[in-house]
N, C-alpha and C positions, 0 to 999 in steps of 0.2 A: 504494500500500500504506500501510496506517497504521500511524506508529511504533506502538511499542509502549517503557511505564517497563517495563524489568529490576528484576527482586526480589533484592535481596541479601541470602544468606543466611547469617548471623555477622557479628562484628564483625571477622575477621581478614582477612590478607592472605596471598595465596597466588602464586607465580610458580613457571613451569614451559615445558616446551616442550608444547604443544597436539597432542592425539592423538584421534584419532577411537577410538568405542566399540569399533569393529571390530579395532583393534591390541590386540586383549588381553595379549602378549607385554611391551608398551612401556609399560602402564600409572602403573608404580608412579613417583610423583613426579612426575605429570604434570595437566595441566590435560586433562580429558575432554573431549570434544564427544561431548553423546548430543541426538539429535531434541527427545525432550520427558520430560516428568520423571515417567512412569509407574513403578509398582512393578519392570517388567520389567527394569528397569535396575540393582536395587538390589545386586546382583553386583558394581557396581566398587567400593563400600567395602571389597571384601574384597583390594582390588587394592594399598593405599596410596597412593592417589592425592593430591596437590597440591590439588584443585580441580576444582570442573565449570562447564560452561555448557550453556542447554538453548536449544532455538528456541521451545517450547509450553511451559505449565506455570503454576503460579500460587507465592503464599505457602503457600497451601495445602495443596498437592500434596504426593506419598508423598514425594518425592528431597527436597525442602524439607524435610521434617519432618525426615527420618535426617539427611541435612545438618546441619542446626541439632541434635540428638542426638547426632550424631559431631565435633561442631566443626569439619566441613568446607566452606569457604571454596565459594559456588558462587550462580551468576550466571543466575536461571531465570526464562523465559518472555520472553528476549531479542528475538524476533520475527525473523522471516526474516529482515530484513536486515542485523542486527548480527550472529543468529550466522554467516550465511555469511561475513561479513569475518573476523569473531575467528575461528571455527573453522577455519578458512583460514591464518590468520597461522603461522608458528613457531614464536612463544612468546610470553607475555600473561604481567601483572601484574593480579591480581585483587587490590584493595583493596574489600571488603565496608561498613566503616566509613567509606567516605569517597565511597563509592558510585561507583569508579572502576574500568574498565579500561583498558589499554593494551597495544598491541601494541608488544614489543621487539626 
């Protein structure tokens, strides 16, 4: 598989415990995991969320735009094999400005 650079989008940092898109309940303050950064997603800004990360997606992309619009910390077009590690972990430190993550 070929890596893939992750697009960081903002200059903030964001830390949270890591929730898949499907926990709508658990959202608020959390680091998202959605597939990929299509419009269909754009429901979890209403969630107050911490943070996203996608597997597909570009600088581009609609979640990118509103991300950067809303000042929300998010980590798009990570490729299969990042996000299945991060999206997986417990909880992550998104630094956008320093083009870091970390599992905590």
């Amino acid at each position: 598989m070929p890596s893939n650079e992750p697009n960081f989008i903002t200059r903030k940092r964001a830390v949270g415990t890591v929730c898949s898109h499907h926990e709508r309940d658990s959202l608020e303050g959390a680091i998202v995991a959605i597939p990929s950064a299509d419009p269909g997603f754009d429901w979890i800004f209403s969630r107050k969320i911490a943070g996203f990360i996608t597997a597909f997606g570009g600088a581009n992309s609609h979640m990118a735009i509103r991300a950067n619009e809303l000042g929300v910390p998010a980590v798009i077009g990570t490729g299969e094999l990042l996000y299945r590690h991060w999206s997986s972990a417990r909880k992550l430190s998104i630094d956008c400005a320093s083009q870091l993550v970390e599992i905590l």
